[in-house]
VOZARO-479568 format. One record per residue (C-alpha): residue number from 0; residue in one letter; x, y, z. Coordinates in steps of 0.001 Angstrom, whole numbers. Layout:
VOZARO-479568
[NUM,'A',[X,Y,Z]]
...
This chain:
VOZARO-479568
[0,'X',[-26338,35827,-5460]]
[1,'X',[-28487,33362,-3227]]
[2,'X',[-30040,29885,-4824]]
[3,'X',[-33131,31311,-3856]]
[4,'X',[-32615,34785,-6180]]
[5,'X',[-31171,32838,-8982]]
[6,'X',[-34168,30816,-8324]]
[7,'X',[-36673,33894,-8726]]
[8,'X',[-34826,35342,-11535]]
[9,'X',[-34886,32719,-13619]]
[10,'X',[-38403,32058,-13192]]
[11,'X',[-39190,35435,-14350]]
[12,'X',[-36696,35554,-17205]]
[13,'X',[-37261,31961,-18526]]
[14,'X',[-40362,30068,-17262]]
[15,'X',[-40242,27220,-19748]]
[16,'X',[-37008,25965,-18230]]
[17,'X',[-37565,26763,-14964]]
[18,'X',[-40863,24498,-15031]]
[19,'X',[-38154,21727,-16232]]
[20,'X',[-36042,22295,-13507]]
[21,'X',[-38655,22362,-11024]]
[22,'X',[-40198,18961,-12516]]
[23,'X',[-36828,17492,-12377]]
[24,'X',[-36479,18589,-8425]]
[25,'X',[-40225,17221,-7704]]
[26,'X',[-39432,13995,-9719]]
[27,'X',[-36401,13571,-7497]]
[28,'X',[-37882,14459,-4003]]
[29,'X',[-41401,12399,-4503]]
[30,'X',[-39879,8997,-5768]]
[31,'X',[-37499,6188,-4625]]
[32,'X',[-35073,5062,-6691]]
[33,'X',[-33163,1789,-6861]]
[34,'X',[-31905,2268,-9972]]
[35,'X',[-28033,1440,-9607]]
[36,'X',[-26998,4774,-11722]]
[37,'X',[-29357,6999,-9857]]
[38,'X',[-27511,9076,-6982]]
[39,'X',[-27144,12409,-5461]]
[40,'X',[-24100,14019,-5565]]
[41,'X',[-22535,15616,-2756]]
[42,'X',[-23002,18797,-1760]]
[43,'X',[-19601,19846,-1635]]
[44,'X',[-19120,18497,-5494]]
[45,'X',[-22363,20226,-6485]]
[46,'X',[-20999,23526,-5250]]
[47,'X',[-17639,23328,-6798]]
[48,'X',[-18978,22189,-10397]]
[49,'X',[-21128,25000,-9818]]
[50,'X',[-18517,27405,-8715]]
[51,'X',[-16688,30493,-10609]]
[52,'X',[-13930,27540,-11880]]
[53,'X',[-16478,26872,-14611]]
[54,'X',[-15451,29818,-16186]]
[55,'X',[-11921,28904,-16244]]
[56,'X',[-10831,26067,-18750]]
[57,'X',[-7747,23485,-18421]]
[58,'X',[-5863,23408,-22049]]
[59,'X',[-3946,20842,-22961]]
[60,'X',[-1231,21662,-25967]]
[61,'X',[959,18510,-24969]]
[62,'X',[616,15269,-22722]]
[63,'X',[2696,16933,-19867]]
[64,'X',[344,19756,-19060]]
[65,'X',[-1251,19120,-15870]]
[66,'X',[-2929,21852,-13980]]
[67,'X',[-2514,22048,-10243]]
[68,'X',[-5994,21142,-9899]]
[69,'X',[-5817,17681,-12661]]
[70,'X',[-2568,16969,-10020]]
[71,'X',[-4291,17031,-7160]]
[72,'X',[-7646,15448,-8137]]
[73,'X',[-5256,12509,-10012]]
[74,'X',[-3279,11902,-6633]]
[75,'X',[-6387,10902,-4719]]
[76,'X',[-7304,8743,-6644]]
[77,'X',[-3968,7198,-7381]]
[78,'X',[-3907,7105,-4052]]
[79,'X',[-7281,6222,-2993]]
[80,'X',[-7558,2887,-5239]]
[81,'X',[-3764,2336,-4590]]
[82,'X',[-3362,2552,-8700]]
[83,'X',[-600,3516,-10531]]
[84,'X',[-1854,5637,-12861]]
[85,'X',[-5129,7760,-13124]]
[86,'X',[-6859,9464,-16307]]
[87,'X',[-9646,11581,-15519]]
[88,'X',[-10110,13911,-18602]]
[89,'X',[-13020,12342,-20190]]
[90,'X',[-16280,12857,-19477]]
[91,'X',[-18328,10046,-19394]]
[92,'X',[-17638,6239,-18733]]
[93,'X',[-18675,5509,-22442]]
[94,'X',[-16345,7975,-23184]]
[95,'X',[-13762,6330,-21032]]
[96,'X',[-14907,3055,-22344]]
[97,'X',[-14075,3662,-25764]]
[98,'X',[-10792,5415,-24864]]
[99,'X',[-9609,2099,-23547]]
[100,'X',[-10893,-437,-26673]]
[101,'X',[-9344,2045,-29259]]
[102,'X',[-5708,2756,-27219]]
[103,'X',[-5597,-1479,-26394]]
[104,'X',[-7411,-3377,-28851]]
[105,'X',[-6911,-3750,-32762]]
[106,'X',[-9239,-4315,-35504]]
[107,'X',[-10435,-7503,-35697]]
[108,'X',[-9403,-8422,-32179]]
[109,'X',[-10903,-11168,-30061]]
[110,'X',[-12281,-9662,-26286]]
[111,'X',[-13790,-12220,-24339]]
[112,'X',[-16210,-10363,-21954]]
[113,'X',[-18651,-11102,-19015]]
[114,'X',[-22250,-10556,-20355]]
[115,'X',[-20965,-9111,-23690]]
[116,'X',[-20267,-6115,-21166]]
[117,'X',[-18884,-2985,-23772]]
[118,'X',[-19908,-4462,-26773]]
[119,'X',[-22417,-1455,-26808]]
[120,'X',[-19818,1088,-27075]]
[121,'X',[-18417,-260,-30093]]
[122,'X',[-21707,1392,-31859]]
[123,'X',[-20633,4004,-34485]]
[124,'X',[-17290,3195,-34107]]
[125,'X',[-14485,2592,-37348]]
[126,'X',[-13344,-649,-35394]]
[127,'X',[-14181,-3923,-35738]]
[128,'X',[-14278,-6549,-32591]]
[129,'X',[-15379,-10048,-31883]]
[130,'X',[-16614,-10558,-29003]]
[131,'X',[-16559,-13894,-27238]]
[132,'X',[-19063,-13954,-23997]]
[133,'X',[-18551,-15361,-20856]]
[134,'X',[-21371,-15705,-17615]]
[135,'X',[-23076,-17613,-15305]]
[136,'X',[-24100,-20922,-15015]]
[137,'X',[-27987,-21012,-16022]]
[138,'X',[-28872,-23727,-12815]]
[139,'X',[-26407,-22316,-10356]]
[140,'X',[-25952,-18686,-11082]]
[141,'X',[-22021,-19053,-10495]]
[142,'X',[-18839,-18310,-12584]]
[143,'X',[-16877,-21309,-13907]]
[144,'X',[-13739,-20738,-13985]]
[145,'X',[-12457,-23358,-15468]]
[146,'X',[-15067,-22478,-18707]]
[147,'X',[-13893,-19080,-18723]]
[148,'X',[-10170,-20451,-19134]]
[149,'X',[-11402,-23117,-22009]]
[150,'X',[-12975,-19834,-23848]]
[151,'X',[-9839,-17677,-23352]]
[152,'X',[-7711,-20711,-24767]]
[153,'X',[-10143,-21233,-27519]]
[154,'X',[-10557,-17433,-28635]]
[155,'X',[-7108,-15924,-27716]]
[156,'X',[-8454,-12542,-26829]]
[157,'X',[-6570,-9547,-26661]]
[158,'X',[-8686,-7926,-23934]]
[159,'X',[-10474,-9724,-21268]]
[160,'X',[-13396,-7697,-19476]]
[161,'X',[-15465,-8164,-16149]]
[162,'X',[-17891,-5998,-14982]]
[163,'X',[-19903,-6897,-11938]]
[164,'X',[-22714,-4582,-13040]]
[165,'X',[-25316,-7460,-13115]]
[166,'X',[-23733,-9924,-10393]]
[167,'X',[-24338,-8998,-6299]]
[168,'X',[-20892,-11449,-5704]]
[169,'X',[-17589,-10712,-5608]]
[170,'X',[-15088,-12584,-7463]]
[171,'X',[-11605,-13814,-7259]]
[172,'X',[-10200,-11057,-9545]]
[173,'X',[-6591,-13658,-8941]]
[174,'X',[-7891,-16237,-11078]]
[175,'X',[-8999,-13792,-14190]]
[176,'X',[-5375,-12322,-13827]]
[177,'X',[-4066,-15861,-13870]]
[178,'X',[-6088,-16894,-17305]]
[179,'X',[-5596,-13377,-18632]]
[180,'X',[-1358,-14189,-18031]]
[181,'X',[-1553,-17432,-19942]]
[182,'X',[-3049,-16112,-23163]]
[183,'X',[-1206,-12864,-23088]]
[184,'X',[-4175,-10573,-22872]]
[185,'X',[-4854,-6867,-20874]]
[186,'X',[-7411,-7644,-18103]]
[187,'X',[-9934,-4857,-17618]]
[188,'X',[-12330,-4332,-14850]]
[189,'X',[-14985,-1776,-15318]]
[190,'X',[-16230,-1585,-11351]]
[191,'X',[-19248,350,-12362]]
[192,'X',[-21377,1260,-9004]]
[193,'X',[-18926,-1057,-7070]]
[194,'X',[-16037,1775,-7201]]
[195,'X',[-17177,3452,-3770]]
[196,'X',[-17404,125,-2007]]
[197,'X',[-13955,-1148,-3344]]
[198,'X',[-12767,3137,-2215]]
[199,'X',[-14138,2167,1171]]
[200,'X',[-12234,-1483,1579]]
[201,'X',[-15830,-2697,1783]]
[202,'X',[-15323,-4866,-1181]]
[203,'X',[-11770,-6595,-2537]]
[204,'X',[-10149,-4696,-5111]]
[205,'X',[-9464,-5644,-8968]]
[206,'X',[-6655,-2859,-8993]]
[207,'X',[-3488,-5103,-7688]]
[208,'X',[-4764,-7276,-10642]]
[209,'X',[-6130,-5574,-13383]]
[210,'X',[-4146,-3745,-16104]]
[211,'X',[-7149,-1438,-16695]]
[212,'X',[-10133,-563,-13995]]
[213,'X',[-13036,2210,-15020]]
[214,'X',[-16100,3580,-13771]]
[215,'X',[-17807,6528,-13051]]
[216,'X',[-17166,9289,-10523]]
[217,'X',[-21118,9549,-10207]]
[218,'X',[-22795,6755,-9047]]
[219,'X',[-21622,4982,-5742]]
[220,'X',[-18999,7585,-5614]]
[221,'X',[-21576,10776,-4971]]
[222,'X',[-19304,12971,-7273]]
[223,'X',[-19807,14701,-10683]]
[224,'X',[-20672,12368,-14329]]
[225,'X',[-17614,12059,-15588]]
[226,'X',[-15306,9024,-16870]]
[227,'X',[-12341,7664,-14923]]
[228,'X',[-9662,5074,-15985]]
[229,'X',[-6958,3568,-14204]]
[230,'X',[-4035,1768,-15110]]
[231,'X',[-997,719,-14453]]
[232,'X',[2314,2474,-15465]]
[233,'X',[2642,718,-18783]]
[234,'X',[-397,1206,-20321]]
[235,'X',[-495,4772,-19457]]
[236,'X',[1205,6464,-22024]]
[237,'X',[-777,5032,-24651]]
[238,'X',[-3451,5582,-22849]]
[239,'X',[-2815,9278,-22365]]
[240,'X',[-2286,9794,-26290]]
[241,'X',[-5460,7819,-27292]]
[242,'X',[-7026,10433,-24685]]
[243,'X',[-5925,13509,-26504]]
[244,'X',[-6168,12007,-29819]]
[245,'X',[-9898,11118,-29500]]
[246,'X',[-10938,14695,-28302]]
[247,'X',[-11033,14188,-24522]]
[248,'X',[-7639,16885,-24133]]
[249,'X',[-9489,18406,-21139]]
[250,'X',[-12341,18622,-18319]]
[251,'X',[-13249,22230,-17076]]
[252,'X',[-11433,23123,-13355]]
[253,'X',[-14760,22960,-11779]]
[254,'X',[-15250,19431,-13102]]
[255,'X',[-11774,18519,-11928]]
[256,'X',[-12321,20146,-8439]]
[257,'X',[-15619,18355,-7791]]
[258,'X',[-13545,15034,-8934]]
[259,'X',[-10517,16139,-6521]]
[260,'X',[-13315,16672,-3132]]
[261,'X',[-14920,13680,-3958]]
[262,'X',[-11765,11357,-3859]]
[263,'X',[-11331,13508,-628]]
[264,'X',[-14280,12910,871]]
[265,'X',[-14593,9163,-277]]
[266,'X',[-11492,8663,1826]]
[267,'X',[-13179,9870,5129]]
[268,'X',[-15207,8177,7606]]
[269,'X',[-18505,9285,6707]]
[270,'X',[-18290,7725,3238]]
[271,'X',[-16974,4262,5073]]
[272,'X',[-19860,4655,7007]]
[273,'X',[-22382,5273,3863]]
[274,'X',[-20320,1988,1982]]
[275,'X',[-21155,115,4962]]
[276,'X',[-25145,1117,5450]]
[277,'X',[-25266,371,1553]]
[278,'X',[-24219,-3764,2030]]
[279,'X',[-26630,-3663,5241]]
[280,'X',[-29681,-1890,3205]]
[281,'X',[-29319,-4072,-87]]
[282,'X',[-29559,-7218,2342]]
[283,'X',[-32448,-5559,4267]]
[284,'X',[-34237,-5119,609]]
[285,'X',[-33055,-8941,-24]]
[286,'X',[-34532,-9833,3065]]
[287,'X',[-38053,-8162,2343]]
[288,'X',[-38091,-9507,-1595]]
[289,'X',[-37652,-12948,-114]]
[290,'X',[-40893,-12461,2656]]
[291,'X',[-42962,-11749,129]]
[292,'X',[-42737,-14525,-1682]]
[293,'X',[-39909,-12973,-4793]]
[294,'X',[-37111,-15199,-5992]]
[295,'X',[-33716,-13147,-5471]]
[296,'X',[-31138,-14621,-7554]]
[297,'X',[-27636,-15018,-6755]]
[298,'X',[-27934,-14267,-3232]]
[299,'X',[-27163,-13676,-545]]
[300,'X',[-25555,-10433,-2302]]
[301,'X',[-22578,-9260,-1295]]
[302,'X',[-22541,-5701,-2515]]
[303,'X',[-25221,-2976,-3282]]
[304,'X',[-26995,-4619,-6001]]
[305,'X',[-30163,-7379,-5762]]
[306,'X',[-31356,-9261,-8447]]
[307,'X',[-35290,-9923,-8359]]
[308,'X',[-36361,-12523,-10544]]
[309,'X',[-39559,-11496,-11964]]
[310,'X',[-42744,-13583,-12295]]
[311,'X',[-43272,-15909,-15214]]
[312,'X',[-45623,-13595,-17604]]
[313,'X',[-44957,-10726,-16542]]
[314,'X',[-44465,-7664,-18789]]
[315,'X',[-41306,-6119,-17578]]
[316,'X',[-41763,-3098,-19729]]
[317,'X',[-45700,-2601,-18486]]
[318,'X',[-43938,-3261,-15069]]
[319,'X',[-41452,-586,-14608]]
[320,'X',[-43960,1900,-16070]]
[321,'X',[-46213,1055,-13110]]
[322,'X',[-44261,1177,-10393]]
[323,'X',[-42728,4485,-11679]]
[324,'X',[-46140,5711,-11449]]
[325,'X',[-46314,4779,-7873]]
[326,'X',[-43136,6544,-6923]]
[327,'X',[-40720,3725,-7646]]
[328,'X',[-38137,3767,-9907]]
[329,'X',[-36963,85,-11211]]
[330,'X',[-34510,-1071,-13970]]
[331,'X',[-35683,-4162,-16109]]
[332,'X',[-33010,-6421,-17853]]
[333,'X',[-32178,-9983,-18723]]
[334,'X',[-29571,-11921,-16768]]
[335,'X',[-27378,-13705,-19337]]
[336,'X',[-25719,-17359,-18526]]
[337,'X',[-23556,-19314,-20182]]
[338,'X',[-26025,-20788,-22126]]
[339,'X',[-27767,-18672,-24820]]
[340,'X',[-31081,-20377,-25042]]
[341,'X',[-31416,-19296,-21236]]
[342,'X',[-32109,-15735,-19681]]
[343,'X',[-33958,-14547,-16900]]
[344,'X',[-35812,-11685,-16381]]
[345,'X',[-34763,-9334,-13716]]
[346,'X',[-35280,-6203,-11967]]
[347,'X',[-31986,-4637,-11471]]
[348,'X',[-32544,-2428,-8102]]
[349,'X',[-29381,-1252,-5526]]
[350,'X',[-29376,-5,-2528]]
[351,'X',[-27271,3368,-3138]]
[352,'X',[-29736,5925,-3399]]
[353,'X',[-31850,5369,-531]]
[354,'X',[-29243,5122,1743]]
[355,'X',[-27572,8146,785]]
[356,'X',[-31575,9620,1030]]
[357,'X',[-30740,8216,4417]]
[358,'X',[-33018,4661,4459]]
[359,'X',[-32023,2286,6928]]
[360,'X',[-32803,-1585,6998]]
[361,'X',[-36305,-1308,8376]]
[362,'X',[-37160,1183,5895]]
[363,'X',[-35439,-1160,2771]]
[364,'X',[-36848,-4533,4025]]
[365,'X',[-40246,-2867,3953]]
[366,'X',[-39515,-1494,489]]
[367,'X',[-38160,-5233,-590]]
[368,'X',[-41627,-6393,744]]
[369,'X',[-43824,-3596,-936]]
[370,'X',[-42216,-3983,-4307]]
[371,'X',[-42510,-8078,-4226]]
[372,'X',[-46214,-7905,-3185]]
[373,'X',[-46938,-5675,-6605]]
[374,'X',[-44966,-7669,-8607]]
[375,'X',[-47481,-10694,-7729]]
[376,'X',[-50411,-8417,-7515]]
[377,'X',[-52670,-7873,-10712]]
[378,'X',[-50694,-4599,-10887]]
[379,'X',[-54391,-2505,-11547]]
[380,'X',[-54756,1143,-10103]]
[381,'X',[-55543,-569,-6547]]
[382,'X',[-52261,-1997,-6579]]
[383,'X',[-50421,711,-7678]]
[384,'X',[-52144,3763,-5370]]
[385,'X',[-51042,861,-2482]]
[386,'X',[-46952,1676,-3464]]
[387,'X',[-47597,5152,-3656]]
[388,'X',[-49038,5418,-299]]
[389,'X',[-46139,3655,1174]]
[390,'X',[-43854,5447,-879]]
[391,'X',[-45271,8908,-648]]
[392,'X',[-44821,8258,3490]]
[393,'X',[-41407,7357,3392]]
[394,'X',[-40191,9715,1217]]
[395,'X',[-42021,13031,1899]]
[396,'X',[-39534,14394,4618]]
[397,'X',[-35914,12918,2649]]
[398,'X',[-33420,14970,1877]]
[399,'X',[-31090,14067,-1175]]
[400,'X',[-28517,13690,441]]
[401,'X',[-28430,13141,4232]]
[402,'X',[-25832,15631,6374]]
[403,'X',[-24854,12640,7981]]
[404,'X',[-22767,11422,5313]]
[405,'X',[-20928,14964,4651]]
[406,'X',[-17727,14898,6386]]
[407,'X',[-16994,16510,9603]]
[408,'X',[-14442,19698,9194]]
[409,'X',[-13685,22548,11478]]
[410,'X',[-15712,25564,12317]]
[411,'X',[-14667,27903,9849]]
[412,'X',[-15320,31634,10640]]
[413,'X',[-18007,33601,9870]]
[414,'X',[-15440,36502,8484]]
[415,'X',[-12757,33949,6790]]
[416,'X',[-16428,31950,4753]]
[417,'X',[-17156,35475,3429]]
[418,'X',[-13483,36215,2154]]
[419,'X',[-13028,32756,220]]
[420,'X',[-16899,32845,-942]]
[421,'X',[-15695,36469,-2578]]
[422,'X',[-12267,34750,-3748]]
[423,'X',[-14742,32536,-5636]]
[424,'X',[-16730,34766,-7092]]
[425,'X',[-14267,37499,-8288]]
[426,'X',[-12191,34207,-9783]]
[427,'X',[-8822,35095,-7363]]
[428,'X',[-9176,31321,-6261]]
C-alpha cells in the first residue's frame, strides 16, 4: 500500500494521531535546526526500519547467535571505523552508555571525565561512581594536558572519558592514551555527532587509541536511534555479557538492516561529500556569528559544532523559546572549564541538519548573521517576525534530506523493483 493510502487511512481511522504526525512533519519542514542531535535519516534507512523485517525478531539464547543480518551490519562498521570489535544491540546511546560503566567500572570507582560527560547516566542506577572532571582552561578555552595527567595521577581512575560534544577542536587522542597507560585505566571516547566525520576521514580517529568508542547511529550518521559501542578484542567479551545481562539481547532485523545500509552508505562518496559541506557550513555559520558582532568561542572550529557565547544578561531559557518561535531551533548550555567558579553561557548549534536539508555557506553565514543580530536585539515580536521571515524563505522549498547526498546505484528494472518490493512484503526476503 502507497504512503499516500496509509496516509488517508489513517486519517480516517485515527485522527488524533494523525494530527500528531502531521504536526510533527510541519514542525520539521517549517523550521531550521542547529541542534547537534537533530537530523534526518536517510531514506534508504527509513524504508528498511519501516520494512516487513519489523515483523521478524533476532533472538538471542546465547552470546554466539548472530543473525546474517547483525553479521553484516557489525562488519561495516568493524570495518568502517577500522575497530576490532562492534556491539550494536542496544538501542540507545544511554543505553550503550550504561552498558559500558556497568561491564568496566566497579562500585566506588574513580572516572575522570571531560565536562563530567556520563555522569548523567549513572541516574537510577545500583552503582556508585566518583567522578573527577576535567576541561578547558577558563581564559584560553584549551585542554591542558599536563593538568589532565596531574588529575589522573591524583585520582587513579579506572575509566577515563572524552567526549567532544561541547568542544569544535580536535584533540590529540595519543596523549589521553599515553596518561590513560600510566595509571592503568580503559580510555573511552564517546564521538557523539563527530562519528560521521571521523567515518568520512574528515576528522582523526580515537579508535587506534581508545579501548572503548560510542555514539549514535542517528545523528551525523543519518541512520536509525540506536546505540553503538566499539571496542577492542579484549574488552569484548565482557562487553557482550554485560549486553545480554542488562536486557539489550536483541534489536529487531529492520533496526539492524537500517544500521547495516547506513554503514554502507556512510562509506560512499556522497556521505564524504555531505562530511565535507558540514566543516565548510559550520565555518560559514562561524563566519556570520562573528559579522554580527557574536563572540564564538573556541574557534576557528574544526568540526560541525560552533559555540556562540551569549550576551551578558541574557535569559537563555526566554532565548531559545524565541527563536523557536521564529523557526529556529537552538540548544542552550553552559561551557564548563577547569575552574568551577567559571562557566559560560552558550548556544550549542551544528551545522548537520541544514546541510543534509541541503544549505550551503551563503545560506549558513546568513543564518550565523540572522541569529547574532537577535541575540543583541531586544528580542520583542519585531525581532522575532524578522527571523521568521528569513527563515520561512529559506526553508519553504527544503527537502529533509537532499537526493544529492543518497548514493548513486544502478538502474534497477522496472520488473526486478516490483519482484523484491513483493519479496518484502510477503516476508520471503
Amino acid at each position: 500500500m502507497l504512503n499516500k493510502q496509509l496516509f488517508k487511512k489513517l486519517k480516517s481511522f485515527d485522527p488524533e494521531l494523525c494530527e500528531v504526525l502531521k504536526f510533527s512533519l510541519d514542525r520539521q519542514i517549517s523550521t531550521l535546526s542547529l541542534i547537534p542531535t537533530d537530523n534526518a535519516a536517510s531514506p534508504l534507512s527509513q524504508y528498511l526500519k519501516g520494512s516487513a523485517l519489523g515483523n521478524d525478531f533476532i533472538g538471542h539464547n546465547a552470546l554466539e547467535h548472530y543473525s546474517r543480518i547483525e553479521q553484516l551490519a557489525t562488519k561495516r562498521a568493524c570495518k568502517l571505523f577500522k575497530a576490532e570489535h562492534a556491539i550494536l544491540r542496544t538501542g540507545n546511546p544511554v543505553a550503550a552508555s550504561r552498558v559500558v560503566l556497568l561491564a568496566l567500572a566497579k562500585n566506588g570507582d574513580n572516572i575522570l571525565s571531560f565536562n563530567l560527560r556520563k555522569r548523567e547516566h549513572c541516574t537510577g542506577s545500583q552503582m556508585q561512581y566518583n567522578f573527577v572532571k576535567f576541561a578547558v582552561e577558563p581564559h584560553d578555552f584549551r585542554l591542558n594536558f599536563d593538568k589532565v595527567r596531574y588529575l589522573a595521577l591524583k585520582n587513579k581512575p579506572a575509566l577515563i572519558i572524552f567526549s567532544p560534544v561541547n568542544y569544535p577542536h580536535n584533540i590529540d587522542y595519543k596523549k589521553l592514551r599515553t596518561i590513560a597507560d600510566e595509571v592503568k585505566a580503559i580510555l573511552w571516547i564517546d564521538l557523539g555527532q563527530n562519528a560521521g566525520l571521523v567515518a568520512a576521514e574528515k576528522i582523526k580517529s580515537p579508535v587506534p587509541f581508545a579501548d572503548v568508542v560510542t555514539f549514535a547511529a542517528s545523528d551525523g550518521l543519518h541512520g536509525p536511534q540506536s546505540g553503538v559501542i566499539l571496542s577492542k578484542n579484549k574488552f569484548a567479551s565482557l562487553l557482550e555479557k554485560t549486553v545480554i545481562e542488562t536486557g539489550h539481547a536483541s534489536l529487531k532485523k529492520n533496526v539492524m538492516a537500517a544500521l547495516a545500509i547506513t554503514f554502507y552508505e556512510v562509506s560512499g562518496e556522497e556521505y564524504k561529500s555531505y562530511a565535507q559541506q558540514v566543516l565548510d557550513n559550520a565555518r560559514a555559520l562561524e563566519k556570520g556569528l562573528k559579522k554580527s558582532g557574536i563572540e564564538v568561542i573556541i574557534s576557528p572550529t574544526e568540526n560541525h559544532l560552533v559555540l556562540a557565547k551569549l550576551p551578558k544578561n541574557l535569559d537563555a531559557e526566554l532565548t531559545v523559546k524565541n527563536l523557536e518561535q521564529a523557526g529556529l531551533l537552538v540548544k542552550a548550555e553552559k561551557l564548563m572549564t577547569s575552574d568551577d567558579k567559571i562557566s559560560y553561557p552558550v548556544l550549542r548549534l551544528s551545522s548537520l541538519d541544514p546541510t543534509t536539508r541541503a544549505l550551503y555557506e551563503d545560506d549558513m553565514c546568513t543564518v550565523g548573521l540572522t541569529l547574532g543580530e537577535f541575540l543583541k536585539s531586544p528580542q520583542d515580536s519585531r525581532a522575532i517576525k524578522a527571523v521568521h521571515s528569513v527563515i520561512k524563505e529559506m526553508v519553504e522549498n527544503l527537502p529533509l534530506f537532499s537526493e544529492e547526498w543518497l548514493p548513486a546505484a544502478e538502474i534497477v528494472r522496472e520488473k526486478d523493483a516490483d519482484l523484491m518490493m513483493k519479496s518484502l512484503v510477503y516476508g520471503t526476503i
